[in-house]
N, C-alpha and C positions, 0 to 999 in steps of 0.2 A: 504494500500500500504506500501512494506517495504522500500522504499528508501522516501529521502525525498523531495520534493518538492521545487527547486529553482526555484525563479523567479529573473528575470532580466530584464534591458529595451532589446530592439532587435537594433543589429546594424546592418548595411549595409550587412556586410556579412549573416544574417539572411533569407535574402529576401526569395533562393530559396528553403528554407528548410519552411519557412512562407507560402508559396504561394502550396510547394508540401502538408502537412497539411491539410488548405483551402481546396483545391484539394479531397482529402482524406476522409473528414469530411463532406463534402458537397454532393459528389456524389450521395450520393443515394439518393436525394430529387431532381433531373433533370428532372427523369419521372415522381416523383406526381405533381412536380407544372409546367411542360411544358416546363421551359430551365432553366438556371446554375441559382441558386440564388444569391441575389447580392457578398456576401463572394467569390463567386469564381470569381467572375470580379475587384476584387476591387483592388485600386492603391498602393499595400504594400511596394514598394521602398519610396514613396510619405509618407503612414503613417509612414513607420519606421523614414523617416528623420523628420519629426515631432516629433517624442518622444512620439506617439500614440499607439507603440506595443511592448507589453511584455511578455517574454517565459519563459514558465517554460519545464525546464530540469530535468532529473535524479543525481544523482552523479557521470552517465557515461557521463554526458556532451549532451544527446541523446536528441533532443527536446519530448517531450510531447504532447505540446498544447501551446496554445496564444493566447491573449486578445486585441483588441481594445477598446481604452478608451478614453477620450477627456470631459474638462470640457462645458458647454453651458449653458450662462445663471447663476443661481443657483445650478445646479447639473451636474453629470457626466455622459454623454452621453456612454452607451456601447456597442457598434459599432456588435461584434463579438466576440465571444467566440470559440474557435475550438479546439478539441481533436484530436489523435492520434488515430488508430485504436489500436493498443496494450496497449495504457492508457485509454481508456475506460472503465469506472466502475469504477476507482481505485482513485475516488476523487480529478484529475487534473481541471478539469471545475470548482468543486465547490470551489479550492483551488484560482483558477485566480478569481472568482467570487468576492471571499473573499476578495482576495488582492484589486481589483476594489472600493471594499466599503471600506477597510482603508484607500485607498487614497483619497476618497471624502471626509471623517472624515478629514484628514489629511490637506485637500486643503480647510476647514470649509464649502463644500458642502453637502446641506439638503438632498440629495436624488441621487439615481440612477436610470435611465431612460434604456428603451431598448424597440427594436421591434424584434416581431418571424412574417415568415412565417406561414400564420392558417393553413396550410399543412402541418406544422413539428409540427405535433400534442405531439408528446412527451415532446417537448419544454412547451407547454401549459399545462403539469402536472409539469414539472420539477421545473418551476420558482415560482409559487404559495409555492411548500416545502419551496423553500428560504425564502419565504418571500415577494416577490414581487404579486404586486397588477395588476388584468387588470384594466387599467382605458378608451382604448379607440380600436377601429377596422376602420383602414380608407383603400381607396386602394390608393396607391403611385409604379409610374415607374411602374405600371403593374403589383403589386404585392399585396396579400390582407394579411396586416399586424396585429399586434395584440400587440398593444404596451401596457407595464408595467413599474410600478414606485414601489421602497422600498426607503420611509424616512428613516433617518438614524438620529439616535440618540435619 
């Protein structure tokens, strides 16, 4: 990608541009798994004022993609990940990823934690490159998930 990758937290004024995103990023997994996965339900005025979501922009100011994130425990829980259609491929997901795990370094958290949909089969190649481990498959809220962990450090 030629532009660079800013992140930032997300403020209020974020929401509808977070949630259109979401929106965006998610659709096309409505008809494999039977309704909207939880990303597209979820309460982003609620994370943003938390301090739970962070965007990454262009140098045009344009959102990209965005992260949820949240410490629990010993390590950092990562909620959601979501791209853009037009940043897609161009190393916005791996870039928030990234950022996710300095700030667990950062906040002296061992690890990152996360669940995929076992229907967003793509997910289940993608995380394993980073780096991340399956360690478990439970069903929760109706959904049969497939959670991973990467130690960090």
């Amino acid at each position: 990608m030629n532009e660079r990758h800013l992140i930032r937290p997300a403020v209020a004024d974020d929401e509808v541009a977070v949630r259109a995103c979401a929106e965006q990023a998610y659709d096309q997994y409505v008809a494999v798994i039977g309704r909207k996965p939880a990303p597209m339900l979820a309460d982003y005025r609620a994370q943003i004022a938390a301090g739970h979501v962070y965007l990454c922009t262009g140098e045009q100011d344009g959102l990209l993609g965005f992260i949820v994130f949240f410490p629990v425990d010993q390590h950092l829980f990562l909620e959601n990940v979501a791209v853009t259609e037009v940043a897609r491929g161009k190393g916005v997901g791996k870039a928030l990823i990234q950022f996710c795990e300095t700030e667990a370094v950062r906040l002296g958290l061992g690890s990152v934690h996360l669940y995929t949909n076992e229907k967003m089969t793509e997910n289940l190649s993608i995380y394993p490159r980073l780096g991340y481990v399956e360690v478990q498959r439970r069903s929760e809220d109706g959904f049969n998930r497939v959670y991973f962990e990467k130690r960090l450090g």
